[in-house]
C-alpha positions in Angstrom: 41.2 84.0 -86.6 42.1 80.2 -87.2 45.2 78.4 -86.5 48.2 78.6 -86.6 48.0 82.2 -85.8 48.9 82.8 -82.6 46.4 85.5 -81.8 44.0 82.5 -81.4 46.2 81.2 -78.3 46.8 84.5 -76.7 42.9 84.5 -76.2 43.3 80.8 -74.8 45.8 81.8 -72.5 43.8 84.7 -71.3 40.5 82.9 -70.9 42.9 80.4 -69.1 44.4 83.6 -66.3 47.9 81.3 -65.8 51.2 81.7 -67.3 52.2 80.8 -70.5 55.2 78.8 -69.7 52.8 76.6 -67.4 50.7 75.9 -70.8 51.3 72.9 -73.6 49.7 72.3 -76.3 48.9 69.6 -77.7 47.9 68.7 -81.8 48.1 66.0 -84.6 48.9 68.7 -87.0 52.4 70.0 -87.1 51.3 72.7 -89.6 48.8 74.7 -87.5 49.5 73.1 -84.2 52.9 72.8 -83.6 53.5 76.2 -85.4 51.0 78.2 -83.4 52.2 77.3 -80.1 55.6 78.0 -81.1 54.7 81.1 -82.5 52.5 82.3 -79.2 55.5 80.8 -77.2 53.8 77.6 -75.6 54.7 74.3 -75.7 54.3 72.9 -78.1 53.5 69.0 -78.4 53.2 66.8 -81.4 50.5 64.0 -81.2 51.8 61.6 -83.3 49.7 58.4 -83.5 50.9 57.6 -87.0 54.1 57.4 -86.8 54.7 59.8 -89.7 57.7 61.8 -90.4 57.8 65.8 -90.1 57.4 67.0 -94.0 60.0 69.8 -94.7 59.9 72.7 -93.0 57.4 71.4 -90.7 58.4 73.0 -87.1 60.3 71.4 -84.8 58.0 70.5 -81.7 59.5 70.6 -78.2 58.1 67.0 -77.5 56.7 64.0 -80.0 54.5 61.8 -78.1 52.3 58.6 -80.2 49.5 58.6 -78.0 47.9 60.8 -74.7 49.2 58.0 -72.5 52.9 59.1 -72.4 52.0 62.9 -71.2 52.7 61.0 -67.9 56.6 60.3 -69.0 57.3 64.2 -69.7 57.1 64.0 -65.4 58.6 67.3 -64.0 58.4 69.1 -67.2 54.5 68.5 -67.0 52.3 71.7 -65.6 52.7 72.3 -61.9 49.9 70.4 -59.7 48.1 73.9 -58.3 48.0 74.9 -62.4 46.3 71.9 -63.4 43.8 72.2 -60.1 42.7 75.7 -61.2 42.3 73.9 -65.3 39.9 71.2 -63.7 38.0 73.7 -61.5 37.0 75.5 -65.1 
C-alpha cells in the first residue's frame, strides 16, 4: 500500500488515536500527496518550494504554502494546541 491510497493514512491516523479533522498533511507532490489526503479526508497541504503550477487535473489542495515557515500564517486553522501536545509526546 503506497500513496496516494488512502488506506495508507487511515493507518496514520490510527497509529496517531486523534481526529481526522485535527490532522494536515503536508507533501511536495500534488499527485500522491495532495490526492491521498483528500481522498482519506485530511488536509491536505501543498509544499510548494518551486513555485510550479498544478499540471491538469492535479487536485486542488486546501492550502499552498512555498516553504514550512508559513504553517505559522494558517493561525486558527492550524491543529488545536492539546493535539499537537499529544503529537510531540509520541
Amino acid at each position: 500500500m503506497v500513496k496516494p491510497d488512502p488506506g495508507i493514512f487511515e493507518i496514520a491516523i490510527s497509529r496517531l488515536g486523534v481526529e481526522r479533522q485535527a490532522i494536515w498533511h503536508i507533501g511536495d507532490n500534488p499527485r500522491v500527496d495532495v490526492e491521498g489526503a483528500r481522498r482519506a479526508r485530511l488536509t491536505a497541504i501543498w509544499l510548494n518550494r518551486s513555485g510550479a503550477n498544478r499540471a491538469p487535473g492535479d487536485p486542488a489542495p486546501d492550502f499552498e504554502i512555498a516553504s514550512l515557515t508559513e504553517l505559522s500564517a494558517l493561525g486558527g486553522r492550524a491543529p488545536k494546541a492539546e493535539v499537537r501536545d499529544q503529537l510531540r509526546r509520541r
